[in-house]
Every structure is written in structure tokens, then in C-alpha cells.
MIFI-701937 format. One record per residue (C-alpha): residue number from 1; residue in three letters; x, y, z. Coordinates in Angstrom, 1 decimal. Example, Ala and Ser with C-alpha at 12.3 -4.5 7.8 and 13.67 -1.06 7.14 Angstrom:
REM residues 2
{resi = 1 resn = ALA X = 12.3 Y = -4.5 Z = 7.8}
{resi = 2 resn = SER X = 13.7 Y = -1.1 Z = 7.1}
***
This chain:
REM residues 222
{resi = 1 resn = UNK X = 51.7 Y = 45.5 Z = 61.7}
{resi = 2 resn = UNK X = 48.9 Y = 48.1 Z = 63.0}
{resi = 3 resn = UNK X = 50.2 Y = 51.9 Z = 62.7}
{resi = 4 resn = UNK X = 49.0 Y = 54.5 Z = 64.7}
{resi = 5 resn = UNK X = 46.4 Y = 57.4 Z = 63.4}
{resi = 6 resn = UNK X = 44.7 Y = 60.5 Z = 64.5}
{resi = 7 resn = UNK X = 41.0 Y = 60.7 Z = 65.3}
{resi = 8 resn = UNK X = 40.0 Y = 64.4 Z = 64.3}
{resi = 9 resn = UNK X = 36.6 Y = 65.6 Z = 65.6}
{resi = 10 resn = UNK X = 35.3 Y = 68.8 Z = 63.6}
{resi = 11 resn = UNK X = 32.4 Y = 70.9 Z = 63.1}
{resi = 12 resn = UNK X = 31.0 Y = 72.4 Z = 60.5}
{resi = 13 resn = UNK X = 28.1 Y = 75.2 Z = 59.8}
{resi = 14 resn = UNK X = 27.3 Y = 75.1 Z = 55.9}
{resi = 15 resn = UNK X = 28.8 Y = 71.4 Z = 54.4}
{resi = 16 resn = UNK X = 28.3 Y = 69.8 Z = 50.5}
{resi = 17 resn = UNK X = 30.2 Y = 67.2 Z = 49.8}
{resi = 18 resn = UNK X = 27.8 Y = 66.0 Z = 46.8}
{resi = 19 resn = UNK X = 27.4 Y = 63.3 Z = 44.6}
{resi = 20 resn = UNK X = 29.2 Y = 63.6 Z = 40.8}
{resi = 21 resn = UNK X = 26.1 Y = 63.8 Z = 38.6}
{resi = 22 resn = UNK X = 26.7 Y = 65.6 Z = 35.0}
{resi = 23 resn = UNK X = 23.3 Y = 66.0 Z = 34.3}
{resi = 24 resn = UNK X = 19.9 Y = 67.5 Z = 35.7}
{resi = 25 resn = UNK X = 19.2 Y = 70.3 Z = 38.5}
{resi = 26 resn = UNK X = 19.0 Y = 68.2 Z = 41.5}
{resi = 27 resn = UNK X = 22.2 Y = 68.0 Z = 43.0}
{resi = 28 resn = UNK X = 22.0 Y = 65.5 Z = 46.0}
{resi = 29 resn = UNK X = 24.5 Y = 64.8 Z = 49.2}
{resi = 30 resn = UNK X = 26.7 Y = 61.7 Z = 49.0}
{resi = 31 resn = UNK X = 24.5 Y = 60.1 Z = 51.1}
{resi = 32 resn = UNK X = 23.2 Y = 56.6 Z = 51.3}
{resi = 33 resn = UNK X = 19.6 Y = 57.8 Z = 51.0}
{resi = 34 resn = UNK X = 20.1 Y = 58.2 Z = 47.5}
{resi = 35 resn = UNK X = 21.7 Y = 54.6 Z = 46.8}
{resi = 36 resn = UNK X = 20.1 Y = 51.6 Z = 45.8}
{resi = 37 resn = UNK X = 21.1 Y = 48.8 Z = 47.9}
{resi = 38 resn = UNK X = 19.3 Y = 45.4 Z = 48.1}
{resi = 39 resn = UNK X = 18.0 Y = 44.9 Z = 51.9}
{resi = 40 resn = UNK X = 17.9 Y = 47.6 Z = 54.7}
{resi = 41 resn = UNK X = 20.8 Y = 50.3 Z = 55.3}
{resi = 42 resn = UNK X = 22.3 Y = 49.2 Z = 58.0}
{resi = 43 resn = UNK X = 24.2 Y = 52.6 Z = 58.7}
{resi = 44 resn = UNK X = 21.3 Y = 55.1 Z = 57.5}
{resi = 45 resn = UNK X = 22.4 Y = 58.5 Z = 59.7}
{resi = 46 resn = UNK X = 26.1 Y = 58.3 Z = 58.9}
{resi = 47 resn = UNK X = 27.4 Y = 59.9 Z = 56.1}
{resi = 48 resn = UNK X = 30.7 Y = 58.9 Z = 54.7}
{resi = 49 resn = UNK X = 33.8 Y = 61.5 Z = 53.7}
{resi = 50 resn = UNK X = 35.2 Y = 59.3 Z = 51.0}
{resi = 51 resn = UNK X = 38.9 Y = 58.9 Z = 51.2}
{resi = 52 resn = UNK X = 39.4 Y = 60.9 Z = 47.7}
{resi = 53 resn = UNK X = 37.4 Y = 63.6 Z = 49.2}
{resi = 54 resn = UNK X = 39.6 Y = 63.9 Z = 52.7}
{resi = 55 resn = UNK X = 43.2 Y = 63.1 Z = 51.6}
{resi = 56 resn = UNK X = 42.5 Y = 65.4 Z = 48.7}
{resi = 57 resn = UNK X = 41.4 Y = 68.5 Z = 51.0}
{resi = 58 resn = UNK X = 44.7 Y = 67.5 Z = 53.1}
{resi = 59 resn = UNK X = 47.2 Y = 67.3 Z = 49.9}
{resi = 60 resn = UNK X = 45.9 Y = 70.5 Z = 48.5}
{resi = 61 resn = UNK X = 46.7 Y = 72.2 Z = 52.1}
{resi = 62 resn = UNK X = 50.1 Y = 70.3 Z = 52.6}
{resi = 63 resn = UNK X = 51.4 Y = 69.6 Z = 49.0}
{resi = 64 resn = UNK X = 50.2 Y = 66.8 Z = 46.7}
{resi = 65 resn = UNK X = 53.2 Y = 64.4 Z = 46.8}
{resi = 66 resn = UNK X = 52.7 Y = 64.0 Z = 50.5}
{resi = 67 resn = UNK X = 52.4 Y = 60.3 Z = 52.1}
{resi = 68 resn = UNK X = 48.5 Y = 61.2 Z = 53.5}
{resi = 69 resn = UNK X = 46.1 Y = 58.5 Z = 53.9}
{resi = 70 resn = UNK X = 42.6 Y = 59.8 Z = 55.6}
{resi = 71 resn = UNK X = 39.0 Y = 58.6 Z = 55.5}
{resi = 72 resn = UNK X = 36.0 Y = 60.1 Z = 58.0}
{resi = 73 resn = UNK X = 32.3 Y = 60.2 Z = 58.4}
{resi = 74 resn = UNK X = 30.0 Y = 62.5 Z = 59.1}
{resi = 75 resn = UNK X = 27.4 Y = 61.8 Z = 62.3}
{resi = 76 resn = UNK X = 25.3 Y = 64.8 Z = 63.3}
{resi = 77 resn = UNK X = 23.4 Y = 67.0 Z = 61.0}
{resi = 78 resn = UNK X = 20.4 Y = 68.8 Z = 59.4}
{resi = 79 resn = UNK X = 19.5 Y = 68.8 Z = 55.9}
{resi = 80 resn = UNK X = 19.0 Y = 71.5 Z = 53.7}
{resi = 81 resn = UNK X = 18.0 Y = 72.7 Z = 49.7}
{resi = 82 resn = UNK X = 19.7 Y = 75.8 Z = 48.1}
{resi = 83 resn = UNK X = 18.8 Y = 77.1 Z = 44.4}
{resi = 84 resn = UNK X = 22.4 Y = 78.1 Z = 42.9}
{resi = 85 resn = UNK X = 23.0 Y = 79.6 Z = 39.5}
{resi = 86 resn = UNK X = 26.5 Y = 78.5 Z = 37.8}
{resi = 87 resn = UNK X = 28.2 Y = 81.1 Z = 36.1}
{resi = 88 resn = UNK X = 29.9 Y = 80.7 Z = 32.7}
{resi = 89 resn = UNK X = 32.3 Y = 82.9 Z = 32.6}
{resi = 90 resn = UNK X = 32.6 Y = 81.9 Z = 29.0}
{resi = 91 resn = UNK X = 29.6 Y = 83.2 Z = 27.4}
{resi = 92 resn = UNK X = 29.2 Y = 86.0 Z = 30.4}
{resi = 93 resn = UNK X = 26.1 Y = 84.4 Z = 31.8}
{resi = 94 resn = UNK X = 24.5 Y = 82.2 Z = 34.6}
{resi = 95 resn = UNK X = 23.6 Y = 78.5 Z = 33.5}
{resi = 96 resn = UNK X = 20.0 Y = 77.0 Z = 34.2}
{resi = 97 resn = UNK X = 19.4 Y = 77.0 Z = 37.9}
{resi = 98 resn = UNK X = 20.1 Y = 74.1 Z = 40.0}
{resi = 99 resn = UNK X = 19.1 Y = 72.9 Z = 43.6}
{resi = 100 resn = UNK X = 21.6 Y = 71.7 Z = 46.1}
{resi = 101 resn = UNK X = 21.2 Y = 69.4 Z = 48.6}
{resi = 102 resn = UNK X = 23.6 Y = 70.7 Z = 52.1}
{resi = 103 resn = UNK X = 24.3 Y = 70.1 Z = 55.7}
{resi = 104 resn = UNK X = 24.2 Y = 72.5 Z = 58.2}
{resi = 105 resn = UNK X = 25.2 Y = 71.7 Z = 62.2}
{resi = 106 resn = UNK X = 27.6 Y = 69.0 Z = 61.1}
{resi = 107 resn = UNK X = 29.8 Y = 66.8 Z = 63.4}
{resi = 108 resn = UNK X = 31.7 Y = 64.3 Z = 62.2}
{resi = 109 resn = UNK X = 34.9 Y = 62.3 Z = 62.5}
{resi = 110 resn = UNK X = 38.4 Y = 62.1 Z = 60.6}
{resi = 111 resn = UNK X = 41.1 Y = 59.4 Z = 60.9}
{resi = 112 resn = UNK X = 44.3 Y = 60.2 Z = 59.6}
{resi = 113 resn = UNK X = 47.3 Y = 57.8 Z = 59.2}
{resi = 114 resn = UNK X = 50.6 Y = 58.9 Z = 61.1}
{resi = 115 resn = UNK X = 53.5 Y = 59.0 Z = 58.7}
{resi = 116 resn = UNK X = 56.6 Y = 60.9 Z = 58.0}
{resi = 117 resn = UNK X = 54.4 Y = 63.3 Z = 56.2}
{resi = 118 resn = UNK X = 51.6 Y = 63.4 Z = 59.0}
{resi = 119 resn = UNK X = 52.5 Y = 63.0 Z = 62.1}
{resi = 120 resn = UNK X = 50.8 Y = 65.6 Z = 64.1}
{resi = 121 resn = UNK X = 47.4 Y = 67.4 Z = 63.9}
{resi = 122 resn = UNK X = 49.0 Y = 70.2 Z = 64.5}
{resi = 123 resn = UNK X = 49.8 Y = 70.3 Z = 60.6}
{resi = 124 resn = UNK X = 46.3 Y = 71.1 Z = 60.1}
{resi = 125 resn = UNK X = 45.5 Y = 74.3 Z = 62.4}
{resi = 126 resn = UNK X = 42.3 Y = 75.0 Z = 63.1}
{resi = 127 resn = UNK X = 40.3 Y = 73.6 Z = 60.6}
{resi = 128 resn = UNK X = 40.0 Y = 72.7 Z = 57.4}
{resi = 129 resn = UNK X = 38.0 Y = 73.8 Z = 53.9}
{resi = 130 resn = UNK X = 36.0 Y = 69.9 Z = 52.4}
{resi = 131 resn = UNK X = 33.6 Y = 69.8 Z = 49.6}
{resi = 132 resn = UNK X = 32.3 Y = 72.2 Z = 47.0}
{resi = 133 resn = UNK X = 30.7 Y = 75.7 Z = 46.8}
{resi = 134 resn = UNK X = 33.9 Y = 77.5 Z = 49.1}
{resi = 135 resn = UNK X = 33.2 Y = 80.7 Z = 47.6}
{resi = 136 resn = UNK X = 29.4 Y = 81.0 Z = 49.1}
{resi = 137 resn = UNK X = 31.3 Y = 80.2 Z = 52.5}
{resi = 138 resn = UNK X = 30.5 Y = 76.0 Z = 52.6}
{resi = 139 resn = UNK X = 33.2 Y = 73.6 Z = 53.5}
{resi = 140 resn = UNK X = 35.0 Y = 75.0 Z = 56.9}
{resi = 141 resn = UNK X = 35.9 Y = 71.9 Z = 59.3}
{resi = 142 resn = UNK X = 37.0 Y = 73.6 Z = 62.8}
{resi = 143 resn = UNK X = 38.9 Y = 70.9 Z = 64.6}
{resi = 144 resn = UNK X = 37.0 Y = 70.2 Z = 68.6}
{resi = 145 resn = UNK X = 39.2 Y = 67.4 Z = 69.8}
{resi = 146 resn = UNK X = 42.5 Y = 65.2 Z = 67.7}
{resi = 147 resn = UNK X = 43.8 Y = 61.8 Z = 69.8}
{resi = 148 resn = UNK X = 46.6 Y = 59.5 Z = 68.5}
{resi = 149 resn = UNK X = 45.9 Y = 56.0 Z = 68.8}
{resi = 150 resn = UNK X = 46.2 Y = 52.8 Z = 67.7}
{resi = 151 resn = UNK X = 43.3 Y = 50.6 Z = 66.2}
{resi = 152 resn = UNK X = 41.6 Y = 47.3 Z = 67.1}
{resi = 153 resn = UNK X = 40.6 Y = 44.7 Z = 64.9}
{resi = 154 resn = UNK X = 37.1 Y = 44.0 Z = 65.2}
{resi = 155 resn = UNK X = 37.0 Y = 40.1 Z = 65.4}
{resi = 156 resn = UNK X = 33.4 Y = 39.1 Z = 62.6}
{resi = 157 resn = UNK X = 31.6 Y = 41.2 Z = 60.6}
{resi = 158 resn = UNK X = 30.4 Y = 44.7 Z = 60.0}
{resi = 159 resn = UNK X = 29.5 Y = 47.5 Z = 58.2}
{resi = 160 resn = UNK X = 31.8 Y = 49.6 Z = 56.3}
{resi = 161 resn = UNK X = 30.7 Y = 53.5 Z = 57.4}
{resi = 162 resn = UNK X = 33.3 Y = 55.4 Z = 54.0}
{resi = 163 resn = UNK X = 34.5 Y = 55.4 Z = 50.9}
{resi = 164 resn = UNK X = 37.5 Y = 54.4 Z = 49.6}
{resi = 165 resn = UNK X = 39.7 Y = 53.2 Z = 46.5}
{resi = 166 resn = UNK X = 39.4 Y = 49.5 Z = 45.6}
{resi = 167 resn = UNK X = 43.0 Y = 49.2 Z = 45.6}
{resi = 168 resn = UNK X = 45.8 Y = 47.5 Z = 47.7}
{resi = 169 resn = UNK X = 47.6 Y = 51.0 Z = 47.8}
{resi = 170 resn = UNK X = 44.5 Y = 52.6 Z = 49.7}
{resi = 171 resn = UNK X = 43.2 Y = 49.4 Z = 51.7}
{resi = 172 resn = UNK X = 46.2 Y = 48.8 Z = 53.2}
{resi = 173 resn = UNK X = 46.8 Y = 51.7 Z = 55.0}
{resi = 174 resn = UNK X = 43.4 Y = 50.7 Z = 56.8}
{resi = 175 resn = UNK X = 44.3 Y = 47.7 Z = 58.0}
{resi = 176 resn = UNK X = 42.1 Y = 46.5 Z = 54.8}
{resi = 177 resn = UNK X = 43.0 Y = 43.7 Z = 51.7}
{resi = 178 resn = UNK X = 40.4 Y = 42.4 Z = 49.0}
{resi = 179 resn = UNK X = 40.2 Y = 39.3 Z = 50.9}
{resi = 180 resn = UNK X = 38.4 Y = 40.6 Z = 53.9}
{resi = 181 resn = UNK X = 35.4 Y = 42.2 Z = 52.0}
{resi = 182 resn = UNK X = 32.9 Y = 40.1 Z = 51.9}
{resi = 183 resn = UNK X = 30.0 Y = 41.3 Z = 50.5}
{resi = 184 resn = UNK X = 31.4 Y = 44.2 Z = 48.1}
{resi = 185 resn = UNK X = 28.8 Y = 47.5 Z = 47.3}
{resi = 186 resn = UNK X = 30.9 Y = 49.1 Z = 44.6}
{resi = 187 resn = UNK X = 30.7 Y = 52.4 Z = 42.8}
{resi = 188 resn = UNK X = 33.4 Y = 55.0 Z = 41.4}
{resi = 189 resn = UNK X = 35.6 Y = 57.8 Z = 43.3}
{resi = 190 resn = UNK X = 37.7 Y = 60.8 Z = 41.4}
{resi = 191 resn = UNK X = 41.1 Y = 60.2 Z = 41.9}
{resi = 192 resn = UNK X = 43.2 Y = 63.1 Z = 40.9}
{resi = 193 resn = UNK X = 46.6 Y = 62.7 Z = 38.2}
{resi = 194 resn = UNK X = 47.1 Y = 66.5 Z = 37.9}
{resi = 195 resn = UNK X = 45.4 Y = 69.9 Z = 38.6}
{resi = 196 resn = UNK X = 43.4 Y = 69.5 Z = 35.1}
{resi = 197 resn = UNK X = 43.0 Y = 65.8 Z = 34.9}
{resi = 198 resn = UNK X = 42.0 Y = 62.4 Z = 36.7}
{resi = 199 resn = UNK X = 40.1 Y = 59.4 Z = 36.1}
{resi = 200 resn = UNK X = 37.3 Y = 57.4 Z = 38.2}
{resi = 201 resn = UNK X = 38.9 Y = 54.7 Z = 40.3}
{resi = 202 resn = UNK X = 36.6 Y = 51.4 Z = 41.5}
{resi = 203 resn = UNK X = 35.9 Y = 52.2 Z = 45.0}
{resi = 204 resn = UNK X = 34.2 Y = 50.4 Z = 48.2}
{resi = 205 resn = UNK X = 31.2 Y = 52.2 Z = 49.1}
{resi = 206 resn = UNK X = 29.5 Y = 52.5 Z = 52.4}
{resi = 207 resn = UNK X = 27.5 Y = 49.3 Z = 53.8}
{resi = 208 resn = UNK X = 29.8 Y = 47.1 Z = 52.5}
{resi = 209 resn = UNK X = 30.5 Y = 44.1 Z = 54.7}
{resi = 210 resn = UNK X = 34.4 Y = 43.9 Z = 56.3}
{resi = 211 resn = UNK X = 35.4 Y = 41.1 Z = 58.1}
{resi = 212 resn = UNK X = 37.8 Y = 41.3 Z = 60.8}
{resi = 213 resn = UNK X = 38.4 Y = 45.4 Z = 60.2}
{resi = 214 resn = UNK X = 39.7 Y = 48.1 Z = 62.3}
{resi = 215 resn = UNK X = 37.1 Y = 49.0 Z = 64.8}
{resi = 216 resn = UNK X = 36.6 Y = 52.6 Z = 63.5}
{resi = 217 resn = UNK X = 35.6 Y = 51.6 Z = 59.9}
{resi = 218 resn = UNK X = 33.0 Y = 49.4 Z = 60.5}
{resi = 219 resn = UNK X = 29.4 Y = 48.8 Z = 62.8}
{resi = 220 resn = UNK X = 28.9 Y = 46.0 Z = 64.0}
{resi = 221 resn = UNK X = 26.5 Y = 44.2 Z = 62.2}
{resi = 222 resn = UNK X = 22.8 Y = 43.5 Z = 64.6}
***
């Protein structure tokens, strides 16, 4: 049976949602730019907001046992480099210098399940704080337009345009099983057990190829 969800659309001045990298001082955008994939990017322009990163944001503002399930993409923006310097409030000093990779001008797009939990935007308020580096003033979403509706299924192929946990639990609120991916581009999401601990969870990346998908995770393939 196809539920129902909300299509957010947000904006967004200063945005990093990067890539987990332990080491070195680049710090790039989870962006496909930076990924190898064999052949062309179908999808290059579209940023994904993995599932992890959005239900996360959501839990933290509405409580973490909550039945959320939300995924999004990113679809207008300018890129831009920022030198940062940690703090260790350990040893009272600032780490080595690193340099960020950010958005600026961001639009993009949120689709959020409706359950008992969720069931209206409204939850939300105005907007809402994604990503990292919140206390230089990064990661406000301001909410332009929400809609409720209910999905199609997009009859063939196409490109997967998010992130999200290769796992029944997380597919299938997306309309989503193992057996309809059919050319898999894997890779790793955080998934959260407490406030101080998690693990990385096998996850679907973007241009991944869905077959017979909801019509808002996927391009059609050219």
C-alpha cells in the first residue's frame, strides 16, 4: 500500500552537510563530484540529504523515539571554501587549520512520511537547523511551500537522487525493497544508537539505478 508524505521546499543561506573524512584539511560536500563512479553521473547538479542526515535533524527537534522517515535533495546552489580552526577545548588550543567546502543560496526538497508521529508540517515551524558548523550560523532550512501527497510509481528505470540505509526497515517506507535495485552504488551512512555512540550502516548512494520507484526518488534515466 502507497502512504501519503509531505513535500517540504526550504531555503537556505550558509549549508554543510559534508562528507565523514577522519583525516586531512580538505573537508569536501557530500557531493557526487567527489565520488568515483564508473560511467557518467547521470544526476551531477543534485545533491542528496541522506536519510540519516534528515530524519536525524527531525528526531533531535521532535524526540528520538519518534516514527520519522525523511529523505531530500538539494537542487540550487553556489559553492564555496572556508578555512576553519577546531578548537580543543582539551589542551586549550585550536587544531591545524582545515578548509571547508559549503553551499550558499540553497534550495532544495524534503519528503517526509506521514505517520502518527508526523502528520503535519506544521510540527516543524519555520525551518529547520541540517548539517554541521551551527555555531558559525550554517545549517538553517526556512520552509517556502509543504504539500501532502501521495506518490507514483515510476514504471522502468532511474536514478536514485539520496541516501539511505540498505535495510528493509528504511526502504520500505519509500516504497523501496532490495529487489528493485538494480544496479547498487554502495557506501556507509552514521546511524545513531545513543547521544555518544553509533555505528556505520551499508547504505544506497546516489546514482544508483531503481526500478519501478516512487517518482520523487529517482530521474528518469535518458
Amino acid at each position: 500500500m502507497i502512504g501519503k508524505y509531505y513535500k517540504l521546499n526550504f531555503r537556505s543561506e550558509l549549508l554543510y552537510i559534508g562528507e565523514r573524512t577522519k583525516k586531512g584539511t580538505f573537508k569536501p560536500l557530500i557531493s557526487p563530484l567527489h565520488a568515483k563512479y564508473k560511467g557518467k553521473f547521470r544526476t551531477e547538479g543534485i545533491l542528496p540529504i541522506p536519510y540519516s542526515t534528515l530524519t536525524g535533524a527531525i528526531a533531535a527537534l521532535l524526540g528520538e523515539n519518534k516514527n520519522i522517515h525523511a529523505i531530500g535533495k538539494i537542487t540550487s546552489y553556489e559553492k564555496n571554501y572556508m578555512a576553519v580552526a577546531p578548537y580543543d577545548a582539551a589542551i586549550n588550543t585550536a587544531k591545524l587549520p582545515i578548509t571547508i567546502e559549503y553551499l550558499t543560496n540553497v534550495k532544495g526538497e524534503m519528503f517526509i512520511k506521514k505517520t502518527d508521529d508526523f502528520y503535519s508540517p506544521a510540527l516543524l515551524g519555520d525551518a529547520i537547523y541540517l548539517g554541521g558548523l551551527k555555531s558559525k550560523g550554517f545549517g538553517k532550512c526556512e520552509f517556502i511551500s509543504d504539500k501532502e501527497f501521495e506518490p507514483q510509481v515510476l514504471k522502468g528505470d532511474g536514478v536514485f537522487l539520496s541516501r539511505i540505509y540498505y535495510e528493509d526497515e528504511a526502504l520500505s517506507q519509500f516504497g523501496m525493497t532490495q529487489s528493485n535495485i538494480i544496479k547498487p552504488y554502495f557506501g556507509y551512512l552514521f546511524k545513531r544508537t545513543s547521544d555518544y555512540d553509533g555505528y556505520y550502516q551499508k547504505a544506497i548512494f546516489e546514482n544508483t539505478i531503481l526500478r519501478n520507484a516512487y517518482n520523487f526518488l529517482v530521474e528518469v534515466i535518458k
